[in-house]
C-alpha positions in Angstrom: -110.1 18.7 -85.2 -107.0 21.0 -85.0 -106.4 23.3 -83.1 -104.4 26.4 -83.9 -102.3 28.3 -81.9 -103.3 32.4 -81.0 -100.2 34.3 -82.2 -99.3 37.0 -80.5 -101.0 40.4 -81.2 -104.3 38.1 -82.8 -107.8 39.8 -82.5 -108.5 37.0 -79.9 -107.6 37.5 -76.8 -108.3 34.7 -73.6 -108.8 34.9 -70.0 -109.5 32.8 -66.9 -111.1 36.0 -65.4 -114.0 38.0 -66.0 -111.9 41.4 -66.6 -111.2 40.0 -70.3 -114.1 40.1 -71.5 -113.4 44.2 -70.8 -110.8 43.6 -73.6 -113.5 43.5 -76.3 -113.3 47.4 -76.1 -109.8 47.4 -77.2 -108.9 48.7 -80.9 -108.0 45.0 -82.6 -110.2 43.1 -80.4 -112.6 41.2 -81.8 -113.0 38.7 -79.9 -112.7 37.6 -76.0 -113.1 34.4 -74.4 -113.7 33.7 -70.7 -112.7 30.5 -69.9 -114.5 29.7 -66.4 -115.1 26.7 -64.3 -118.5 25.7 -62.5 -119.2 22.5 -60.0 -118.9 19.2 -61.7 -122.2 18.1 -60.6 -123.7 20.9 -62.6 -121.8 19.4 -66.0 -123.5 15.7 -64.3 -127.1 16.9 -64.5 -127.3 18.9 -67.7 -126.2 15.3 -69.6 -128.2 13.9 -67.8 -131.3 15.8 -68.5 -133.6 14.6 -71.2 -133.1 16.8 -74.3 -137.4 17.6 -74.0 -136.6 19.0 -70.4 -133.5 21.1 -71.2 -135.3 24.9 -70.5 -135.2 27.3 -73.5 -136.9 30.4 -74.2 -136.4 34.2 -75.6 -136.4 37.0 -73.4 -135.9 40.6 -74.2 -135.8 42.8 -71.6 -134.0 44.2 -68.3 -131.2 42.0 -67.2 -132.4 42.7 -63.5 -135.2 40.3 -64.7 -133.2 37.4 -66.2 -133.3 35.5 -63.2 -137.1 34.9 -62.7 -137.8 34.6 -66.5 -135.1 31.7 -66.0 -137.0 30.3 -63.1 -140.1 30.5 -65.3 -138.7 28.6 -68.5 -137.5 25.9 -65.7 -140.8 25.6 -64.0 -142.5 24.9 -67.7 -140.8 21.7 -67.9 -140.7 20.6 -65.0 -137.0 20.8 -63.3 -137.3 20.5 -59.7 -136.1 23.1 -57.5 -132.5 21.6 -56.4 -129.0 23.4 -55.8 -128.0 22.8 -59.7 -131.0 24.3 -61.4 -130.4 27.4 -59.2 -126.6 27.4 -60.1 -127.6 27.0 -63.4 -130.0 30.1 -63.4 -127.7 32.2 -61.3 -124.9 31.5 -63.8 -126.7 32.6 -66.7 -128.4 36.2 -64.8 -124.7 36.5 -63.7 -123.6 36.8 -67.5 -126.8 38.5 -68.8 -125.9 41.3 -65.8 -122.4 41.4 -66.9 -122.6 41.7 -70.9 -125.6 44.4 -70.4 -122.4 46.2 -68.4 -120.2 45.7 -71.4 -122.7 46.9 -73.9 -123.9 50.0 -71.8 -127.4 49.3 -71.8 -129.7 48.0 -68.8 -131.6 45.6 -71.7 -130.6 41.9 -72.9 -131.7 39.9 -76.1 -131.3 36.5 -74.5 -132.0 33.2 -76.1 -131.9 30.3 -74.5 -132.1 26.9 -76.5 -131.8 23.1 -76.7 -130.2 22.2 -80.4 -130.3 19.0 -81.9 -129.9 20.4 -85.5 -127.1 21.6 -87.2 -128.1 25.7 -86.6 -126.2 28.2 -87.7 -123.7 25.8 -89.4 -122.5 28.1 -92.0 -119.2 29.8 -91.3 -120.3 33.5 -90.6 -119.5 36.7 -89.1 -122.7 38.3 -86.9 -124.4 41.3 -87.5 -125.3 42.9 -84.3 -122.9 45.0 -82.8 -122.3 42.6 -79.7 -122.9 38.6 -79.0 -122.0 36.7 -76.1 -122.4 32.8 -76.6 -121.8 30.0 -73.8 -122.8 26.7 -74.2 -124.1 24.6 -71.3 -124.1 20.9 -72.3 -122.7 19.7 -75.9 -119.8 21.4 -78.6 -119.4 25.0 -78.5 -119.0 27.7 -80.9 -116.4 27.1 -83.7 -114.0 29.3 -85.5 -111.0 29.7 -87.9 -107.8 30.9 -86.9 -108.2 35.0 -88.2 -105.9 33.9 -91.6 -108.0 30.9 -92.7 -111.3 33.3 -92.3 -112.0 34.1 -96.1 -110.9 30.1 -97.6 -113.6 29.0 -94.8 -116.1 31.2 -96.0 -115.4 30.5 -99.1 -115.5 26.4 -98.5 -118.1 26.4 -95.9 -119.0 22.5 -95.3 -115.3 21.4 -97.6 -113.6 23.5 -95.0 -110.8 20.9 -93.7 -108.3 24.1 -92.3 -107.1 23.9 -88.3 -110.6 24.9 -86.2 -110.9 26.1 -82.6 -113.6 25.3 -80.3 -115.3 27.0 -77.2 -114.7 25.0 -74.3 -117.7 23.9 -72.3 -119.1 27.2 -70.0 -116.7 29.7 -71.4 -118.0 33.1 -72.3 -117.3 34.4 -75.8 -117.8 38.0 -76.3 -118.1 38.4 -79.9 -118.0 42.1 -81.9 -120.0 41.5 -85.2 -120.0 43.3 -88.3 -121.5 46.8 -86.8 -118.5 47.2 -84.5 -115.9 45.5 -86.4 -116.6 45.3 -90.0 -115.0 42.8 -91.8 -112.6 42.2 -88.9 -115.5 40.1 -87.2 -114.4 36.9 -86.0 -116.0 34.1 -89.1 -117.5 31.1 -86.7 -120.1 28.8 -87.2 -122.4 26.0 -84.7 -120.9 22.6 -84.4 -122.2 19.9 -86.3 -124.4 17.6 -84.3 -127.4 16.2 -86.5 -126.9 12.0 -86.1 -124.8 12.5 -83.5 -127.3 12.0 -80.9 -126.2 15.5 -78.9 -128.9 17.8 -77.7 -126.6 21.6 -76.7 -127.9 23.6 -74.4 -126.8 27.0 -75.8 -126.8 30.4 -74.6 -127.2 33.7 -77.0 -127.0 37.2 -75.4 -127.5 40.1 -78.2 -126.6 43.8 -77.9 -130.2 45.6 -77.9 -130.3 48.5 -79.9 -132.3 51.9 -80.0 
């Protein structure tokens, strides 16, 4: 895969704190990425997890109540209490707490899921006002440098232009077609039928009304 540079003044703007995801408010921004670190060991257990034990659910709801719908969807299959299951559920309340901050309402869409299909594969730009994706174990989100938007579009699965990638655990506050029109950052899943890769992917959705 290439990569391709982010040239200065892009709609994309990066971070190693959480204050940039605060940049999505700016005029031009479109998107803002997170880039974050947890423990090693957490990376460790999530591979090693069988993919029918890897907790998923859909929640809609207070944020406040993230964490013990969490707990809930771990106890269903089965993950013992143990210090990376709670880091794990922490994590994900911390960021449901934080994007219901950013879109100014005390309610989350949040879906939680294990993929081992090629979801969401066509290049597309979201239609709800604001998204926040992090992915837990597996490939993150992909997307085209802003200029190759329309040709990938356009070429979908004969796309062969440069292609970023979310790292592992960063944050990527998307605005979709609602708050930016046709300025909304085109992405897509990663491929990962017959690759043997189960992700463990995290969708938090602006609620509206």
């Amino acid at each position: 895969m290439r990569r391709a540079a982010v040239p200065a003044g892009s709609q994309i703007v990066e971070g190693d704190d959480e204050a940039v995801l605060h940049r999505a408010s700016d005029d031009g921004v479109t998107l803002a990425i997170w880039h974050r670190s947890l423990p090693t060991g957490l990376a460790h257990w999530l591979d090693g997890l069988p993919a029918d034990r890897l907790p998923e659910g859909h929640f809609i709801g207070p944020a406040a109540c993230v964490l013990a719908r969490l707990s809930a969807l771990c106890d269903l299959v089965e993950i013992e209490d143990r210090p990376e299951r709670r880091t794990l559920i922490d994590d994900i309340a911390r960021l449901a707490r934080a994007f219901a901050a950013l879109a100014g309402s005390p309610d989350v869409d949040l879906r939680l899921e294990a993929v081992d299909h090629d979801s969401c594969w066509r290049f597309h730009r979201d239609h709800v006002g604001l998204r926040l994706n992090a992915t837990y174990r597996g490939p993150g989100t992909q997307w085209p440098p802003p200029d190759q938007a329309a040709r990938a579009l356009r070429a979908q699965r004969r796309y062969r232009g440069p292609l970023n990638e979310m790292p592992r655990f960063a944050a990527g506050l998307f605005k979709g077609v609602p708050r930016a029109g046709t300025g909304a950052v085109v992405h897509k899943s990663p491929p990962v039928v017959g690759s043997g890769q189960t992700r463990l992917f995290l969708c938090l959705n602006e609620v509206c009304g």
